[in-house]
C-alpha positions as CSV (number, residue, x, y, z in Angstrom):
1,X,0.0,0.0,0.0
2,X,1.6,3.7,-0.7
3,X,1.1,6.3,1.2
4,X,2.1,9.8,0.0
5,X,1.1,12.1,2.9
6,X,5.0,13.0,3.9
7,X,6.8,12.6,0.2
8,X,8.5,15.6,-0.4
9,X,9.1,17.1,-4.3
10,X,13.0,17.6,-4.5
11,X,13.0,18.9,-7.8
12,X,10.6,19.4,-10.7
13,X,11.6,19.7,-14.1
14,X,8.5,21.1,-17.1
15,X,8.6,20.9,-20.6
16,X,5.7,21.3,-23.6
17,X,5.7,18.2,-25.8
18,X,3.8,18.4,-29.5
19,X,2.0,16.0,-31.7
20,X,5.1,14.6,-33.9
21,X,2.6,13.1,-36.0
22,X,1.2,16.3,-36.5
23,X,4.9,18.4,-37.2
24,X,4.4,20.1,-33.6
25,X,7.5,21.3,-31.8
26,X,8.5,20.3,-28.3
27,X,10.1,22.9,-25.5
28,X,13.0,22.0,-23.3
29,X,13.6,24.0,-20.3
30,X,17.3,25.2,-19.7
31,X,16.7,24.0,-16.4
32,X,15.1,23.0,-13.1
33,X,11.5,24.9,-12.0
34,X,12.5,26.7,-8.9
35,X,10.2,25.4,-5.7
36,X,8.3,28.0,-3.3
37,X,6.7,27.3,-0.3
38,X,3.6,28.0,-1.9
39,X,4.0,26.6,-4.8
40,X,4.9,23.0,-3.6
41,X,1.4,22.2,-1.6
42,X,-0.7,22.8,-4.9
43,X,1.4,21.2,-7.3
44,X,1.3,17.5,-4.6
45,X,-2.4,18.0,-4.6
46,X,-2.5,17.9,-8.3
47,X,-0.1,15.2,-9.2
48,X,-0.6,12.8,-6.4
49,X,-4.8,13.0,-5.8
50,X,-5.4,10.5,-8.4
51,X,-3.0,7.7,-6.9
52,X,-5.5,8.0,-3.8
53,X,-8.6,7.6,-5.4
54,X,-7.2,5.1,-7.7
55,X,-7.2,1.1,-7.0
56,X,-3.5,0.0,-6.5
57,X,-2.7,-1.9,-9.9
58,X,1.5,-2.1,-10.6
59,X,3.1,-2.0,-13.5
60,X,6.8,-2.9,-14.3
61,X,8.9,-1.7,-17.2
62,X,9.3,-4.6,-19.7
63,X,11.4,-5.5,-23.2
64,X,10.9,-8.7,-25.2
65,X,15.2,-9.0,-25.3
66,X,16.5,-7.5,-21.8
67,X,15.4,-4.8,-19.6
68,X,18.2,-2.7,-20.6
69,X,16.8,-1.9,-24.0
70,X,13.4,-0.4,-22.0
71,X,15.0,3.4,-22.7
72,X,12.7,4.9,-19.9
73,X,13.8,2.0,-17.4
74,X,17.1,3.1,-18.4
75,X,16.8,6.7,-17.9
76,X,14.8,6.4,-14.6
77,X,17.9,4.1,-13.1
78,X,20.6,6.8,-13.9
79,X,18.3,9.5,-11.7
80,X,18.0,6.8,-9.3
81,X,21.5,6.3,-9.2
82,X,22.4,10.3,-9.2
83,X,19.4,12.9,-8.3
84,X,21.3,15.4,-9.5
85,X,21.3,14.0,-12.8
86,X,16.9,14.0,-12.8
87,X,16.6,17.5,-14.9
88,X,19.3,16.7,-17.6
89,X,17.7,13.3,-17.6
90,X,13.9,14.6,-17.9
91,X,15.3,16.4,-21.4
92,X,15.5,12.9,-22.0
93,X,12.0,11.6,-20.9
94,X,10.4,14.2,-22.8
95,X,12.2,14.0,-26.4
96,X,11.0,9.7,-25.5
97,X,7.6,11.0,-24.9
98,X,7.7,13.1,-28.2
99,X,8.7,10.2,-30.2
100,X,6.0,8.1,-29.4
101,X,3.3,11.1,-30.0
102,X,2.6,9.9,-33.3
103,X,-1.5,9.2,-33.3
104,X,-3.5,12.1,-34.6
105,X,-5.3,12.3,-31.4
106,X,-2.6,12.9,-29.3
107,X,-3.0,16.2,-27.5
108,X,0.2,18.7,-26.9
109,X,0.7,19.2,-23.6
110,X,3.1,19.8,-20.9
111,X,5.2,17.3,-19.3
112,X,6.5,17.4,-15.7
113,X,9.2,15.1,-14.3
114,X,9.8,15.4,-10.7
115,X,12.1,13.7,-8.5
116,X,10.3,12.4,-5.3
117,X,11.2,11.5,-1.5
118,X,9.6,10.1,1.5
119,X,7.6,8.1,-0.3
120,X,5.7,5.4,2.2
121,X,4.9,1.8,0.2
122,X,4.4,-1.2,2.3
123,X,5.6,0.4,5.6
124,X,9.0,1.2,3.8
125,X,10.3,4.7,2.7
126,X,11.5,4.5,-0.8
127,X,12.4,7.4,-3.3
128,X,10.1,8.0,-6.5
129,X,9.9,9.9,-10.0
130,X,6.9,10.7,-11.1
131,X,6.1,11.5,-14.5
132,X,2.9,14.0,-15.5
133,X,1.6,15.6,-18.5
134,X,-1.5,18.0,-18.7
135,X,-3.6,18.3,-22.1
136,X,-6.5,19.7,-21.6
137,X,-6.6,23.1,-21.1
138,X,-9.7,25.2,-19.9
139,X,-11.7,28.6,-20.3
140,X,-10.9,30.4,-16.8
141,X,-11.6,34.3,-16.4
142,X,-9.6,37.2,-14.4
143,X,-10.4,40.5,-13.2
144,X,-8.5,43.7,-13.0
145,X,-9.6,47.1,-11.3
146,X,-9.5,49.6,-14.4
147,X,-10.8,53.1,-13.7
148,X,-14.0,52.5,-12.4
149,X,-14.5,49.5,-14.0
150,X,-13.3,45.6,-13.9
151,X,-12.3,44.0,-16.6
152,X,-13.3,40.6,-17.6
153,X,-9.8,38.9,-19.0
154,X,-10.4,35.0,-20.6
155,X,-7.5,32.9,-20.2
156,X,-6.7,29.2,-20.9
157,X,-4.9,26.8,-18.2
158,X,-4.6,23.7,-16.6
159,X,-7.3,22.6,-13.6
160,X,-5.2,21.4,-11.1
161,X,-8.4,19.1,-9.5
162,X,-7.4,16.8,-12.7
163,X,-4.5,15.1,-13.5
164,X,-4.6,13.7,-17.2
165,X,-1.7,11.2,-17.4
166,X,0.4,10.5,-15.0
167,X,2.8,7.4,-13.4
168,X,5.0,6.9,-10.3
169,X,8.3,5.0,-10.8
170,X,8.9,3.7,-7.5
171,X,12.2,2.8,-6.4
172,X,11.8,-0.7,-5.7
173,X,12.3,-4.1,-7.9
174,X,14.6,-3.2,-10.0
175,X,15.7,-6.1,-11.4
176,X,12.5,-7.2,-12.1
177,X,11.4,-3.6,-13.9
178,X,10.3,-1.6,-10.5
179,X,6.9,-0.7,-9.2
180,X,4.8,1.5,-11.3
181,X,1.3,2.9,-10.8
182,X,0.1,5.0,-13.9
183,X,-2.9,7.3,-14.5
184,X,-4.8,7.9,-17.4
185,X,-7.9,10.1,-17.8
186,X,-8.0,10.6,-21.1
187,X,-8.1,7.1,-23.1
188,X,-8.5,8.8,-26.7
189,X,-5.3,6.4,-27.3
190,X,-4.8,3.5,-24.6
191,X,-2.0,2.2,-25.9
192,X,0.1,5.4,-26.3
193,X,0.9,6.1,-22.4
194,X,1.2,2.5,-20.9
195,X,2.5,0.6,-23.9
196,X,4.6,3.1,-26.3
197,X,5.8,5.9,-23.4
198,X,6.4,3.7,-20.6
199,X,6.1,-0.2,-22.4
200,X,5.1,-1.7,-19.3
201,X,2.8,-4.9,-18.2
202,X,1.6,-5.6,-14.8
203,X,3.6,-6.3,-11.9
204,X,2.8,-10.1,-11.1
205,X,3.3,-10.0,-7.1
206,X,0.9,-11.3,-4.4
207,X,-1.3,-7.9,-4.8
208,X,-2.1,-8.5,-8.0
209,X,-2.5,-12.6,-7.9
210,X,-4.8,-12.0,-5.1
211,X,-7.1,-9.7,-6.8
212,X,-6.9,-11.9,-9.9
213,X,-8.0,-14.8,-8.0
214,X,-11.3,-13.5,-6.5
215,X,-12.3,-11.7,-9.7
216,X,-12.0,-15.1,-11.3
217,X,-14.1,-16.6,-8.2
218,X,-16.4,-14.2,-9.3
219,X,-17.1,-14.9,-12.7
220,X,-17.2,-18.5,-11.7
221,X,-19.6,-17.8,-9.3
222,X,-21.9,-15.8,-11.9
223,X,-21.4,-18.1,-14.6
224,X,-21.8,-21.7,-12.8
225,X,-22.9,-21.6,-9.6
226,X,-25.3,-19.3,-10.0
227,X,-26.9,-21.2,-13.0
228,X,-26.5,-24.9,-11.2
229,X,-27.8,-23.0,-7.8
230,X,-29.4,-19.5,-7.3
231,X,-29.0,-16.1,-6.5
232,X,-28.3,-17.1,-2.2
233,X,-25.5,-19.9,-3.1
234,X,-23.9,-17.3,-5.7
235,X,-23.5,-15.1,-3.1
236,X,-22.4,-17.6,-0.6
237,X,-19.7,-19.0,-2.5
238,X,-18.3,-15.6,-2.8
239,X,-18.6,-15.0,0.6
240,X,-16.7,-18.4,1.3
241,X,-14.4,-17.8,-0.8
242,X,-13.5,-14.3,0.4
243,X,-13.6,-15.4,4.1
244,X,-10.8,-18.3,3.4
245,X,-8.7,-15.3,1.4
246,X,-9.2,-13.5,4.7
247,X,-8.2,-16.3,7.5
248,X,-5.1,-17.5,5.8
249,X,-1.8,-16.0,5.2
250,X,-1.4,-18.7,1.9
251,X,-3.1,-20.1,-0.8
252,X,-3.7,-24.1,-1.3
253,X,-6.0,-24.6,-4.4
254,X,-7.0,-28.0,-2.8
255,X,-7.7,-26.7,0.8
256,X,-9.6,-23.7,-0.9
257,X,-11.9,-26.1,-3.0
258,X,-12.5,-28.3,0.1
259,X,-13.2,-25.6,2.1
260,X,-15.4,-23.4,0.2
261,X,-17.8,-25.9,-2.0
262,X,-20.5,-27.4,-0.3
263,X,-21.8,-29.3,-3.6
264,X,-18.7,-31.0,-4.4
265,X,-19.6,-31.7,-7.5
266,X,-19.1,-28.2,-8.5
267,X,-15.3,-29.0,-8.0
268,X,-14.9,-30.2,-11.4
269,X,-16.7,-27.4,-13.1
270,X,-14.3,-25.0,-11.4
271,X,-11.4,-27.1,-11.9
272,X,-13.2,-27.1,-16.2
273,X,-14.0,-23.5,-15.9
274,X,-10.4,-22.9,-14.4
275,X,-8.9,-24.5,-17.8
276,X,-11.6,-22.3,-19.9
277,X,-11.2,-18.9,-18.7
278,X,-7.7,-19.3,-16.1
279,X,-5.9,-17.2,-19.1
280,X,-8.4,-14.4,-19.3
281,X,-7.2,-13.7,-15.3
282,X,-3.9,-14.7,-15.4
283,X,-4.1,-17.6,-13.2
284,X,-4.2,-20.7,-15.3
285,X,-1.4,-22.0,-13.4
286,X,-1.8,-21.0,-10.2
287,X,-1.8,-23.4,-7.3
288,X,-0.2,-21.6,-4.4
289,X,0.2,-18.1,-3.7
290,X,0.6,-15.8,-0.3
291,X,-2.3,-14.0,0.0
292,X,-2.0,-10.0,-0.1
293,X,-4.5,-8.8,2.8
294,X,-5.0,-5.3,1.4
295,X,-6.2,-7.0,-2.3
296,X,-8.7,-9.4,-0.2
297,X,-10.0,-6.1,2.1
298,X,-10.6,-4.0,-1.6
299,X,-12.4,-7.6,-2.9
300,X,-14.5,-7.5,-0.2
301,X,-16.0,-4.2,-0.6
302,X,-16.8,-4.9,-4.3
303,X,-18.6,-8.0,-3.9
304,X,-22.4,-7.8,-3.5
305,X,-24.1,-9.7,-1.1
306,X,-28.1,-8.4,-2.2
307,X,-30.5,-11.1,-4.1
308,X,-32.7,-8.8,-5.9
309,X,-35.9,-9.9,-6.8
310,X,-38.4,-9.4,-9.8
311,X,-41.1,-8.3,-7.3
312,X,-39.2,-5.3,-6.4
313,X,-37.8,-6.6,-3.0
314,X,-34.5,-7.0,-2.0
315,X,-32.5,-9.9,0.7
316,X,-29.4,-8.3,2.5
317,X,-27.2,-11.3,3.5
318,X,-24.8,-10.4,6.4
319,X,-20.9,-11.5,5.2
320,X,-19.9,-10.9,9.0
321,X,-22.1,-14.0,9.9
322,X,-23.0,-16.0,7.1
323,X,-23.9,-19.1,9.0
324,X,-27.1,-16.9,9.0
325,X,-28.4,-17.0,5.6
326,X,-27.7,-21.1,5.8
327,X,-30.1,-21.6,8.6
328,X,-32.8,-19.1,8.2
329,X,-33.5,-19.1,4.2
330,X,-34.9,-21.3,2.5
331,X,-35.6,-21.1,-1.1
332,X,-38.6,-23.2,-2.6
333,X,-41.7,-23.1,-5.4
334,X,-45.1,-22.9,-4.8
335,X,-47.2,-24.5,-6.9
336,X,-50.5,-22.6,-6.9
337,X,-48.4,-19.2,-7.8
338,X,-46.5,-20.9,-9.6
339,X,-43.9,-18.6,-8.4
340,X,-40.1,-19.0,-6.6
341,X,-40.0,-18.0,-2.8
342,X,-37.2,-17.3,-0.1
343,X,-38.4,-18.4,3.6
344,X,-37.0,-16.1,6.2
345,X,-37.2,-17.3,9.6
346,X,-36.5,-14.7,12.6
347,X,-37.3,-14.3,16.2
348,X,-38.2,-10.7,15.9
349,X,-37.4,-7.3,14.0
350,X,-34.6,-5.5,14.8
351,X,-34.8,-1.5,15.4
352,X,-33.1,0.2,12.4
């Protein structure tokens, strides 16, 4: 998990970058922005709210032959290895970013390389550069006293409560491409930030093979169980499934499938469905992982637990104690309406 409250902005570099496809120019500053007190607050707020509001999904830098011919990898090592070297090497970054601005849609923008410390990920302080670029600019007006008049003046800027595009290279992993998170708000071209600018894939650690687990228990659960069962067992299973991720520090496929299937001859259809659709999640073989608490607290949130009903009622089933829905539904058909029914049984209403 990163936390950015205390990282501190040792030094920010900003150039504009152009369409190449489209013959724009780019513009390299001689050198360094100069940081103020004031200035500093504003700019974190800008660059670092959408890597709070955003789910944590790494990336690493990638290259089909050897790491060393990623040219961003390479250029984010050498500020790594010297700060003092992160301005001439931002000239850098933004001729790369130019020379993948090649799709008509591409906007001009500005491009901002800082170098970043204090950074908190998994309890650890680690150093960071982040990489930004605003494109869309907006309408904004200012006033000025003029005799005994104001005047209306309209300007174009940038709106600092959005970030378009940005990534943090965090200074871990190296050898296996370091930690990235990346931004994108504007997906006119998804393929030109992630894959051309920073050619990166996702970061295959226990975070991400959590999450990737339960979103396959997911579809599993929507497209078998739910089918074979109903709406209560779908959401059972899932709420199994998430309670083993939660009790146990490891994954054991076997010990998860005896565990969490109460018709066990489901276990084959997973086991089929695994084979199917394991590719689509990036899990076809695997067995065993350690399981990333923070992934299975996000999973939970995201998993309903509500039957909703044709006749415009809902069932809330309670994940904290799910014995509950086991012993006091029931689900049958009645004959004369020729209609399904849950029985609920209860001692007496609770006060909301």
């Amino acid at each position: 998990m990163i936390n950015l409250y205390n990282t501190h902005i040792e030094s920010l570099s900003v150039h504009t970058v152009g369409n190449k496809g489209k013959n724009e120019p780019y513009f390299i500053s001689e050198k360094a922005y100069p940081l103020s007190d004031e200035f500093v607050p504003l700019m974190k707020e800008y660059f670092f709210k959408p890597f709070r509001e955003k789910e944590e999904n790494y990336f690493q830098f990638i290259h089909e032959v050897d790491l060393e011919y990623n040219d961003l990898y390479m250029m984010c090592s050498a500020i790594f290895e010297n700060p003092d070297s992160a301005h001439e090497n931002s000239i850098k970054i933004a001729k790369h970013l130019y020379e993948q601005s090649q799709n008509p849609h591409i906007k001009s923008g500005e491009v901002y390389v800082s170098y970043l410390t204090h950074v908190t990920l998994d309890n650890q302080t680690v150093d960071a550069i982040g990489i930004f670029k605003s494109e869309i600019k907006h309408d904004f007006l200012q006033f000025a006293e003029k005799n005994q008049n104001i005047d209306l003046i309209l300007q174009q800027g940038v709106n600092l409560n959005k970030l378009d595009k940005g990534c943090l290279i965090l200074n871990t992993k190296k050898e296996e491409g370091y930690k990235i998170l990346s931004v994108d708000s504007n997906r006119y071209d998804t393929r030109y930030w992630l894959e051309h600018f920073l050619n990166v894939d996702a970061f295959a650690d226990e975070n991400y093979i959590t999450k990737k687990y339960l979103k396959f228990c997911q579809g599993f659960a929507k497209d078998v169980v739910l089918p074979a069962e109903d709406k209560k067992e779908e959401v059972m299973f899932m709420n199994r499934s998430v309670n083993y991720f939660a009790k146990n520090d490891n994954f054991e496929e076997s010990n998860f499938l005896n565990e969490v299937f109460r018709n066990p001859e489901l276990i084959p259809e997973f086991k089929n469905y695994k084979e199917d659709r394991g590719h689509k999640y990036s899990i076809e073989d695997v067995t065993t992982f350690p399981i990333a608490n923070h992934a299975v607290s996000d999973a939970r949130k995201g998993i309903k637990n509500v039957i909703n009903l044709d006749t415009h009622i809902q069932i809330k089933m309670d994940f904290i104690n799910p014995e509950s829905a086991d012993k006091f539904i029931e689900k049958g058909w009645d004959e004369e309406k020729q209609m399904y029914y849950y029985l609920v049984y209860f001692n007496k209403e609770q006060k909301s």
